[in-house]
C-alpha positions as YAML, in Angstrom:
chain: A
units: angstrom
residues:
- id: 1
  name: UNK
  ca: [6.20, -6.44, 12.97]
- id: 2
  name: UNK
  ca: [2.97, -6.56, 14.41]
- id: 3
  name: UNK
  ca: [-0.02, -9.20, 15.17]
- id: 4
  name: UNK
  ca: [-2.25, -10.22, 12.14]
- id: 5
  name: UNK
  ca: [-5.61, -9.96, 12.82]
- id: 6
  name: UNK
  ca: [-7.81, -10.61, 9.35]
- id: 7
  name: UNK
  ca: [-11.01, -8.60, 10.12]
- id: 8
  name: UNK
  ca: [-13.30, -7.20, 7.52]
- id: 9
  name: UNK
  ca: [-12.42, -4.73, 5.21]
- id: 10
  name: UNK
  ca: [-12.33, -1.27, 6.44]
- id: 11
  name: UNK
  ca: [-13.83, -1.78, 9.91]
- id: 12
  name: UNK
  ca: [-10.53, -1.42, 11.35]
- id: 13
  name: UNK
  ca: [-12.13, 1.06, 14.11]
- id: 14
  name: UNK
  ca: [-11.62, -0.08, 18.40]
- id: 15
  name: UNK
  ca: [-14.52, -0.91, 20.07]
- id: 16
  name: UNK
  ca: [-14.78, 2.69, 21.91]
- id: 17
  name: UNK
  ca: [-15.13, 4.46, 18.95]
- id: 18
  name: UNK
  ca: [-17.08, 2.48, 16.78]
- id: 19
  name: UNK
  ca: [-20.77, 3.49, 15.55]
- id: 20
  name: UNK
  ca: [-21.28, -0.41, 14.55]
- id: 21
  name: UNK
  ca: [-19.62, -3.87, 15.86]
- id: 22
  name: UNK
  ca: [-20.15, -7.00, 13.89]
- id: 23
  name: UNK
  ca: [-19.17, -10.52, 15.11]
- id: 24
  name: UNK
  ca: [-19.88, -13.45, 13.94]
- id: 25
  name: UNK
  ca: [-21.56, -16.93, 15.20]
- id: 26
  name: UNK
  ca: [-20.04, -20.04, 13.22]
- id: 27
  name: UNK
  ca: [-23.40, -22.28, 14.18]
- id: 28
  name: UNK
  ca: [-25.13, -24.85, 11.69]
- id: 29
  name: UNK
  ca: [-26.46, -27.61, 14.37]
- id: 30
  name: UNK
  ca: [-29.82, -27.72, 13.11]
- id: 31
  name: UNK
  ca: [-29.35, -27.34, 9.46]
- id: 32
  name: UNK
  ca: [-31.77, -29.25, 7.93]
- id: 33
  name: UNK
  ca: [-30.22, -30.02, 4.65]
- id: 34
  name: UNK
  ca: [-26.66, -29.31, 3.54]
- id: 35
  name: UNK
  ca: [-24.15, -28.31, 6.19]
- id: 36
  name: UNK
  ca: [-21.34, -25.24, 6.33]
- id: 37
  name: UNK
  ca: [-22.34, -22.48, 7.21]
- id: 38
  name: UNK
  ca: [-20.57, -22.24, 10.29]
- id: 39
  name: UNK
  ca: [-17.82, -21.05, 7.73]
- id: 40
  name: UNK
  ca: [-19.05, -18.12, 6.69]
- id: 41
  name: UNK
  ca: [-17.93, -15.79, 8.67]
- id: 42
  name: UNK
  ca: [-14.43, -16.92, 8.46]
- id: 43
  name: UNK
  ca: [-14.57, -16.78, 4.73]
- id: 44
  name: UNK
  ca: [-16.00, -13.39, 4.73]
- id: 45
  name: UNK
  ca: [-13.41, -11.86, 5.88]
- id: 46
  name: UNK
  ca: [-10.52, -12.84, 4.27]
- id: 47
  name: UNK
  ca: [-12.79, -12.75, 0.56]
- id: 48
  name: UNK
  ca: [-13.58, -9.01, 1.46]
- id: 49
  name: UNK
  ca: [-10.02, -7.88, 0.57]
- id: 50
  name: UNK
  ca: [-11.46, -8.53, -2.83]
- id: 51
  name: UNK
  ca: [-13.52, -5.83, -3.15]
- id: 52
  name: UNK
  ca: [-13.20, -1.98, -2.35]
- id: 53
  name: UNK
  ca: [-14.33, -0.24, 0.42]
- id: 54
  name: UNK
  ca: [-16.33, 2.19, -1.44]
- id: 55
  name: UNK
  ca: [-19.76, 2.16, -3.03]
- id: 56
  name: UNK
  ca: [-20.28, 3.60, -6.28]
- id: 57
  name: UNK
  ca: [-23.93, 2.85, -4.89]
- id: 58
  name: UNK
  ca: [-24.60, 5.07, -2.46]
- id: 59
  name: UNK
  ca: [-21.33, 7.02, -3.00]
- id: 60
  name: UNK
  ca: [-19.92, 5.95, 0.40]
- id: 61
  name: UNK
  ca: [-16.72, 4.57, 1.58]
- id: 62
  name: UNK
  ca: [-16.37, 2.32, 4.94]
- id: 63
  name: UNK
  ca: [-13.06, 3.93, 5.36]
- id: 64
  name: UNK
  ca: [-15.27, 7.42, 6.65]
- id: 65
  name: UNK
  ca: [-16.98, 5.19, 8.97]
- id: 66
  name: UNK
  ca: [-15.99, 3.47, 12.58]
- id: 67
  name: UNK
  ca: [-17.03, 0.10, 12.46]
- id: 68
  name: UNK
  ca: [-15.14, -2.78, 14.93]
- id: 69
  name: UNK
  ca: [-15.08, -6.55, 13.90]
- id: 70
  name: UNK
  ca: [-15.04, -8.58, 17.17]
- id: 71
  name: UNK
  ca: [-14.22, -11.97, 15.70]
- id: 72
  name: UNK
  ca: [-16.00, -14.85, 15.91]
- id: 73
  name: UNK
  ca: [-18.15, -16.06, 18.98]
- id: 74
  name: UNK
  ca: [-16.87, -19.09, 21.06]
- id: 75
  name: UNK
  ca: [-20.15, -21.21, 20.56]
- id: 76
  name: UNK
  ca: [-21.05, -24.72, 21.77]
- id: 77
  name: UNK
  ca: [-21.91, -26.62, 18.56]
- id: 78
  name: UNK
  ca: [-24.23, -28.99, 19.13]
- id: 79
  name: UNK
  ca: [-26.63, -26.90, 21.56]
- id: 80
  name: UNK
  ca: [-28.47, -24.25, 20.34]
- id: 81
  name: UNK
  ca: [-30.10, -22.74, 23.66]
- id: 82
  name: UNK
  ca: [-26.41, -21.94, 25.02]
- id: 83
  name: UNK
  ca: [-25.69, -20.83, 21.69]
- id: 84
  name: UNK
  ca: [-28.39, -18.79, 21.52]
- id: 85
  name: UNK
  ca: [-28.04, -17.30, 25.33]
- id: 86
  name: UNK
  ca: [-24.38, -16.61, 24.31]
- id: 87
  name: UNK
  ca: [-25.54, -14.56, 20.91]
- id: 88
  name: UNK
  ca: [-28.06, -12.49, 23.32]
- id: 89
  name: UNK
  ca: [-25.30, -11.70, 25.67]
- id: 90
  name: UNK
  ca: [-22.79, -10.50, 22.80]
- id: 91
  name: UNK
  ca: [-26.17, -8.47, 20.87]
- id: 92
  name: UNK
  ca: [-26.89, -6.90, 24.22]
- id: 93
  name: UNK
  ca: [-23.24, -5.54, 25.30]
- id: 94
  name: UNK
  ca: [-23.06, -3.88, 21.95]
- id: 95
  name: UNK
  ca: [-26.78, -2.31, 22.50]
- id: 96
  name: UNK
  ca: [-25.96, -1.44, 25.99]
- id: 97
  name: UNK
  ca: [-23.28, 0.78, 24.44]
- id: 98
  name: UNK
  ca: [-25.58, 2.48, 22.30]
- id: 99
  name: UNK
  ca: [-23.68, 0.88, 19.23]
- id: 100
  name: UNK
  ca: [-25.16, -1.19, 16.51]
- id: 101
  name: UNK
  ca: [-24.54, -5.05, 16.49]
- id: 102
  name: UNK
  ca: [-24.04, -6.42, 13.14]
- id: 103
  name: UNK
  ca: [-24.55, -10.60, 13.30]
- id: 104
  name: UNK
  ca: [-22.54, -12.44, 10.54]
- id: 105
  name: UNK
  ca: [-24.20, -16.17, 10.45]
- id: 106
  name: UNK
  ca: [-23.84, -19.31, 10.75]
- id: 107
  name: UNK
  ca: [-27.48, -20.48, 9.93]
- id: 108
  name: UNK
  ca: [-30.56, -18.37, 10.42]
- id: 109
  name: UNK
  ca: [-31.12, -19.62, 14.01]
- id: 110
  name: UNK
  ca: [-28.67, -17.54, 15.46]
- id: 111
  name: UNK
  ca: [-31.10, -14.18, 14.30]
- id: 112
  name: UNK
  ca: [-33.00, -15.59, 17.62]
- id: 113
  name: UNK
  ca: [-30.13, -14.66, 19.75]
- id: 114
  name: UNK
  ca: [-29.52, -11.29, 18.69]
- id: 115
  name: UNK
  ca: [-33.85, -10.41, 18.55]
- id: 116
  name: UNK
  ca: [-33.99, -11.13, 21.83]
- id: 117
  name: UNK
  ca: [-31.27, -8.59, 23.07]
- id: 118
  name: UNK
  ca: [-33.06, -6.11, 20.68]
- id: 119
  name: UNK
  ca: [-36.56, -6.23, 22.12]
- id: 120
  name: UNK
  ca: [-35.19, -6.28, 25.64]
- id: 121
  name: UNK
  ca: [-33.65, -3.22, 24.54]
- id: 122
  name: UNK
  ca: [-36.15, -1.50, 22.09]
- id: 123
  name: UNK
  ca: [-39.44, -2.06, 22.88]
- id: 124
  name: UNK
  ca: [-41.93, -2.03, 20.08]
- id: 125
  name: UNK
  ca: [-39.23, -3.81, 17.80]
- id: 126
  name: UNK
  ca: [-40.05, -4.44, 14.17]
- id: 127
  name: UNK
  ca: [-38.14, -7.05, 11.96]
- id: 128
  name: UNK
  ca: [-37.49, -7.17, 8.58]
- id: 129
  name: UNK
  ca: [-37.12, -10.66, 7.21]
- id: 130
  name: UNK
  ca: [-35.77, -11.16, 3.84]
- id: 131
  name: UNK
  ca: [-35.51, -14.99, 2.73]
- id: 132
  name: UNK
  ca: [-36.66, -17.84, 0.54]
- id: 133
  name: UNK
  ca: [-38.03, -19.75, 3.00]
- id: 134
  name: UNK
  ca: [-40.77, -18.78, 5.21]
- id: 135
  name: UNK
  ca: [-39.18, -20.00, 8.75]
- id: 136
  name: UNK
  ca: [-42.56, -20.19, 10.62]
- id: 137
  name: UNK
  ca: [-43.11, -23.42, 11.69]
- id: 138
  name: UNK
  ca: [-44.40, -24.27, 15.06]
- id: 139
  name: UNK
  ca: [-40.83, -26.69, 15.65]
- id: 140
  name: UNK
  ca: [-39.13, -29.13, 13.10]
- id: 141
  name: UNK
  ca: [-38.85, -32.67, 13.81]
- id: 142
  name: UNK
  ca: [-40.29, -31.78, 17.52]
- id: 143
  name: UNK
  ca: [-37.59, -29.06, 17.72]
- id: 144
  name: UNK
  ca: [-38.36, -25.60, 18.21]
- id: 145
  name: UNK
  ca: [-35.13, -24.00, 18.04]
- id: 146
  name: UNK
  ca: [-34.20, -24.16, 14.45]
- id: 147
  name: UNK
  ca: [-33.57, -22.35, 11.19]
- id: 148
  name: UNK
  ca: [-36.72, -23.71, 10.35]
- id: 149
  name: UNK
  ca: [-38.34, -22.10, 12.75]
- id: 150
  name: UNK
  ca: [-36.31, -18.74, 13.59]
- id: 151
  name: UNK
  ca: [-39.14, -16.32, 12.16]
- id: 152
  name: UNK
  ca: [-42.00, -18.09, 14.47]
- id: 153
  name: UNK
  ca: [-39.47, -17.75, 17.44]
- id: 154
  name: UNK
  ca: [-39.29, -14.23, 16.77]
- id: 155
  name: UNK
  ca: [-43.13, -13.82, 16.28]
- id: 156
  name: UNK
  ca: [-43.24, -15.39, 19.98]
- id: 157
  name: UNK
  ca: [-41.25, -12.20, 21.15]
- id: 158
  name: UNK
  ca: [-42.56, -9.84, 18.90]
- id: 159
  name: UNK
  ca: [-46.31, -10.26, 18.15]
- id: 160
  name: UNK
  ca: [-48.47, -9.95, 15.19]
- id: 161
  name: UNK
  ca: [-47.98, -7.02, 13.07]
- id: 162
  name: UNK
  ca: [-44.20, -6.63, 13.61]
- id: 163
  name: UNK
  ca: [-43.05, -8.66, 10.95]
- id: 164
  name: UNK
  ca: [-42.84, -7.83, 7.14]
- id: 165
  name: UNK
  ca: [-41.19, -10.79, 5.17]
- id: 166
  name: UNK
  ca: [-39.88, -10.40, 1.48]
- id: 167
  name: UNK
  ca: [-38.86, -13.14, -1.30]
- id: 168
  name: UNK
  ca: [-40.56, -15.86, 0.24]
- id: 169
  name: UNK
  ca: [-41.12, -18.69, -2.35]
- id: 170
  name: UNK
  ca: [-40.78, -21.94, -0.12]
- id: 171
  name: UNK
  ca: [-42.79, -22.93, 3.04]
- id: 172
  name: UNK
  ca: [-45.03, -25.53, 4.01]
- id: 173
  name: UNK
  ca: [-49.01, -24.96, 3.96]
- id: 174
  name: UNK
  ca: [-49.14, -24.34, 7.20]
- id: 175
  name: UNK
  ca: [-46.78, -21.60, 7.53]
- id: 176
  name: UNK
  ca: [-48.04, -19.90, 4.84]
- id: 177
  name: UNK
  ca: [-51.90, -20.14, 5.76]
- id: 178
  name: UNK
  ca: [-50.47, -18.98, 9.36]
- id: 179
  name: UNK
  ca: [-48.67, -16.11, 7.88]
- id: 180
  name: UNK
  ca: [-51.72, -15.03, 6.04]
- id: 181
  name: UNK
  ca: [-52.88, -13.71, 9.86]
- id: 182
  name: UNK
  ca: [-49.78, -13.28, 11.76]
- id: 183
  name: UNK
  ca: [-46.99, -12.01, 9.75]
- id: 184
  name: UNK
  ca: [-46.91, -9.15, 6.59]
- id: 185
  name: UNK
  ca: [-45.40, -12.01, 3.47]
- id: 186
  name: UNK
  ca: [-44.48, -10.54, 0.29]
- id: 187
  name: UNK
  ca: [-44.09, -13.81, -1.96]
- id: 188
  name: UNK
  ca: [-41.78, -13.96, -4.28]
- id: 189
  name: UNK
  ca: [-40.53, -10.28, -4.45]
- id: 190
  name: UNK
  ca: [-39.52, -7.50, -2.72]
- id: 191
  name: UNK
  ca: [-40.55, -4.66, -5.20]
- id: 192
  name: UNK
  ca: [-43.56, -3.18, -2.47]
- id: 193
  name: UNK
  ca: [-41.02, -3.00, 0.57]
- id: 194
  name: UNK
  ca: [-41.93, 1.15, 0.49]
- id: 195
  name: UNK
  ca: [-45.23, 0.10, 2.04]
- id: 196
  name: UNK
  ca: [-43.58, -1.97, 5.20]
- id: 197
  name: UNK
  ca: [-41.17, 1.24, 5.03]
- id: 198
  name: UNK
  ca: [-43.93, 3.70, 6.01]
- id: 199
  name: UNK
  ca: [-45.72, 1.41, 8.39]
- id: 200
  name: UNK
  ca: [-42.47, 1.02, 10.10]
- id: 201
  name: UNK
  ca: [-42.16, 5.02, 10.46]
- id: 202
  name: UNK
  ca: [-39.44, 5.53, 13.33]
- id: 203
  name: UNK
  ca: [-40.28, 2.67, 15.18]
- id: 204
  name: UNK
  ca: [-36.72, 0.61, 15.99]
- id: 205
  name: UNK
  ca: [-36.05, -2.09, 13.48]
- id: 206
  name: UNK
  ca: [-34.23, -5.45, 13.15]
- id: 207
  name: UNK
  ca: [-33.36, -6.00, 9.76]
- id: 208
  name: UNK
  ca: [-32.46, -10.03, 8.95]
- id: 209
  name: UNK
  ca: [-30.89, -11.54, 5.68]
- id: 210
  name: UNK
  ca: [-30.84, -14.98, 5.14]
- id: 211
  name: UNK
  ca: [-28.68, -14.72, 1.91]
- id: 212
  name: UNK
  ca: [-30.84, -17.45, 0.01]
- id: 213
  name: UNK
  ca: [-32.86, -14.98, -1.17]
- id: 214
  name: UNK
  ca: [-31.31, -14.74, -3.62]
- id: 215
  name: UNK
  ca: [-31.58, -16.73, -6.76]
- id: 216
  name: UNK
  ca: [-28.75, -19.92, -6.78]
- id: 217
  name: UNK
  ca: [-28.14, -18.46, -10.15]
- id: 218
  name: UNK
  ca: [-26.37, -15.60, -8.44]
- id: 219
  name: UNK
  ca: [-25.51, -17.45, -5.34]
- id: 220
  name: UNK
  ca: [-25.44, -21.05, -5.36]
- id: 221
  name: UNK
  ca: [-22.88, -20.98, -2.21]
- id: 222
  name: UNK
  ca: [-25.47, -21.53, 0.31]
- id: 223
  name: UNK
  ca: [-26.95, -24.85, 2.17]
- id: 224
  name: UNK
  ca: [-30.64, -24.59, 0.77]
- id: 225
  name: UNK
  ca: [-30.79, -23.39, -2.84]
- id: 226
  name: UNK
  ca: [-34.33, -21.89, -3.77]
- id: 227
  name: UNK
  ca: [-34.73, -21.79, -7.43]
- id: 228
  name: UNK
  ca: [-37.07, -18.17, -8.56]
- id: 229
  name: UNK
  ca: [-35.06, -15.60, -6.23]
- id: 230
  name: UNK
  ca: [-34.35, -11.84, -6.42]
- id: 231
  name: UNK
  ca: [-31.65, -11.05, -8.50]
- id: 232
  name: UNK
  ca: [-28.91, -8.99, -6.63]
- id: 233
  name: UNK
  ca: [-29.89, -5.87, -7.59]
- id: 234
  name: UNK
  ca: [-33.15, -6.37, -6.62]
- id: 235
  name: UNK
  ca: [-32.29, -7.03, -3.36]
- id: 236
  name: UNK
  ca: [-29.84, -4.27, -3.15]
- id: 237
  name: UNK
  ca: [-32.60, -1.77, -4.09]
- id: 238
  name: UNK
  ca: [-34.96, -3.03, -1.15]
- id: 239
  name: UNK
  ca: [-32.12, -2.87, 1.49]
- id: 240
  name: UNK
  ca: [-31.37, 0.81, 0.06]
- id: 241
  name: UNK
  ca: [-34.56, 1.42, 0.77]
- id: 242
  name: UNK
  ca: [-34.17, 1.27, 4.00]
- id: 243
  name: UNK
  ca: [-32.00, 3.97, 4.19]
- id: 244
  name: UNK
  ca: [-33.47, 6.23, 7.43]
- id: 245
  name: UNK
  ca: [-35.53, 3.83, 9.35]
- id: 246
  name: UNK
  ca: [-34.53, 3.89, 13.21]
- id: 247
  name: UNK
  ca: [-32.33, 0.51, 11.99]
- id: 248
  name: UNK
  ca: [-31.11, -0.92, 15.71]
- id: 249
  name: UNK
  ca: [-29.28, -3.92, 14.67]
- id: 250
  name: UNK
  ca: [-29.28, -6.31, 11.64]
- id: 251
  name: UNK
  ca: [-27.69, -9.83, 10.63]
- id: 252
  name: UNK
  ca: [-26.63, -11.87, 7.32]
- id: 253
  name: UNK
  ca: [-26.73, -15.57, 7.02]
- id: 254
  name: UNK
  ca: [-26.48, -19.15, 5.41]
- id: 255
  name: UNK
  ca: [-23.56, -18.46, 3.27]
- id: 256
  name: UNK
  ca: [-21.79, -21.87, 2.88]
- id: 257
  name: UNK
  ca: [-19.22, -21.00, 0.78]
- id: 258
  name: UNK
  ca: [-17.07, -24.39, -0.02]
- id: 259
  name: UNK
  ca: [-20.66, -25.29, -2.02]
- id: 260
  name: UNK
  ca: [-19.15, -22.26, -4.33]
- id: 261
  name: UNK
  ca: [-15.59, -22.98, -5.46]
- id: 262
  name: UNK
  ca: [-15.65, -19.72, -8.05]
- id: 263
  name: UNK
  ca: [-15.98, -17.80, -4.57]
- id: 264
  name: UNK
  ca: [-18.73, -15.38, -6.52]
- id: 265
  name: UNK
  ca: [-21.25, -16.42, -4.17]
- id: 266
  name: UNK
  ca: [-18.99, -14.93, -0.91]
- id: 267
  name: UNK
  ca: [-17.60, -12.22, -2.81]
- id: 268
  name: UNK
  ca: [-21.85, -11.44, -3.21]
- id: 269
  name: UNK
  ca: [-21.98, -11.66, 0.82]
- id: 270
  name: UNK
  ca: [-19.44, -9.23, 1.00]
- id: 271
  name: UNK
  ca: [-20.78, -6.75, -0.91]
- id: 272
  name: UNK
  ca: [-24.37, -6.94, 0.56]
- id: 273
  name: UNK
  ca: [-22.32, -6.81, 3.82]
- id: 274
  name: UNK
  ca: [-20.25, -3.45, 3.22]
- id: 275
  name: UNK
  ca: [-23.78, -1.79, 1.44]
- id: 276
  name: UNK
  ca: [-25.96, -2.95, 4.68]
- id: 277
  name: UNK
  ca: [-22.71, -1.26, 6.86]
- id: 278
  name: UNK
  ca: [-23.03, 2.25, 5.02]
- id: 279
  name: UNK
  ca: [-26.71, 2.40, 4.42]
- id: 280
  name: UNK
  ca: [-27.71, 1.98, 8.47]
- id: 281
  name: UNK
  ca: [-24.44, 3.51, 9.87]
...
C-alpha cells in the first residue's frame, strides 16, 4: 500500500516536471461578513473527483498536462502581513522556477501575496480582476490589509492603467468614483473583456477570480453573496478568452463551501479551476 495524498484531480505531476503548481492558502481573518473560506481549498480537492479531467470545452484533458498540487500553506491565522509575506515567498519559488503558480483561496486578500512575487518578477505586470465587489478602498475599519481592499493594494504595486476589472456590481461611492481614474471597471458584465485583451498584448498578466462573481443563483457557497452576477457560462467565455495572453500566474477565491450543502457551488469551483489549468498551461 502506499501514502494517500488527496490532491486535485489530474495534477498528479512532481514538482520538477510540472508546467504549473497550485497551493492553496486557507486564510479568512479579515472577512468582513460571513466566515469559511479558509475551507476551500480543502474541499476542492476532494469534490474534484467529481468531475472529469477533460473539457468538452476546449477539447483538453489535464491528464496531457504536468501540473503539481503542493498542499496547503502553513499560515498564521489571525495576521495577515505574515500571511501575506509567507504567500509571496511560496508565489516567488514557483516563478523563480519558471513555472506558473496557481493560488487556491482562502479570501481575496491572499491575491496580495502572490502580486507581489509577480511584479518582482515580471515587470510591467497587468491584472485581471474578475469580482462582484470592487475591492478598492483606501483600508476597512482603519485596516489596509483586507479583502476589502486587495485590488487598491495591488494598484499600490501596479499603477494606473494595469488593472481591468469585470462583473463589478457592489462598491462604495468612493471606490467607484476612484476607479473611474485609476482602474479599467466593467460594471456588471464581462461581455467587452476582448478590448482589455488587446490592450494587454504580450505584456505578463495576473489573472484573479474572486468566485462571487458569479450570481448566488449559481453559487450561493460563498461568504458575500452579490445578487445580478454572470452566469457561469458567461464567465467561462471571458476566461477562454484569455486563451494566449503571456498569463504568469493566476488565483481563485472566496469559496465557502459548508454555506452550500448540495456541494454545486464547489463542484462550480472545480470546474472553473480545471478550465483556468488548460486554458493558460
Amino acid at each position: 500500500m502506499e501514502t494517500n495524498i488527496q490532491g486535485f484531480i489530474g495534477c498528479g505531476a512532481s514538482f520538477q516536471e510540472a508546467r504549473a503548481v497550485f497551493f492553496g492558502a486557507p486564510f479568512d481573518s479579515t472577512t468582513s461578513f460571513r466566515p469559511g473560506t479558509r475551507f476551500g481549498p480543502a474541499a476542492m480537492r476532494a469534490e474534484s473527483f467529481g468531475i472529469e479531467t477533460y473539457s468538452p470545452y476546449q477539447e483538453r484533458d489535464l491528464e496531457d498536462y504536468s501540473v503539481f498540487d503542493a498542499g496547503d500553506l502553513d499560515l498564521p491565522f489571525g495576521n495577515a502581513a505574515k500571511t501575506l509575506s509567507a504567500i509571496e515567498e511560496a508565489a516567488a519559488e514557483v516563478l523563480a522556477a519558471n513555472k506558473i503558480p496557481v493560488l487556491l483561496g482562502g479570501e481575496h486578500l491572499v491575491t496580495l501575496g502572490a502580486v507581489r512575487a509577480a511584479a518582482k518578477r515580471y515587470p510591467g505586470l497587468r491584472l485581471i480582476h474578475f469580482d462582484a465587489h470592487a475591492d478598492l478602498r483606501a483600508d476597512y475599519m482603519g485596516e489596509e490589509l483586507s479583502h476589502a481592499s486587495v485590488i487598491r493594494r495591488c494598484h499600490d504595486i501596479l499603477g494606473d492603467g494595469r488593472i481591468y476589472q469585470f462583473g463589478i456590481r457592489s462598491g462604495s461611492r468612493e471606490e467607484m468614483r476612484w476607479s473611474d481614474t485609476h482602474t479599467r471597471m466593467e460594471k456588471f458584465r464581462a461581455d467587452t473583456i476582448n478590448e482589455a485583451v488587446k490592450e494587454i498584448g504580450e505584456a505578463p498578466l495576473y489573472i484573479t477570480l474572486d468566485l462571487d462573481v458569479v450570481d448566488p443563483a449559481e453559487f450561493p457557497g460563498t461568504g458575500t453573496p452579490e445578487a445580478g452576477g454572470l452566469r457561469f457560462t458567461e464567465l467561462l467565455a471571458a476566461l477562454l478568452s484569455l486563451r494566449g495572453l503571456n498569463v504568469k500566474a493566476f488565483d481563485i477565491c472566496e469559496l465557502s463551501p459548508h454555506y452550500d450543502h448540495s456541494g454545486a457551488s464547489t463542484a462550480l469551483a472545480c470546474k472553473v479551476l480545471r478550465e483556468m489549468l488548460l486554458a493558460y498551461l
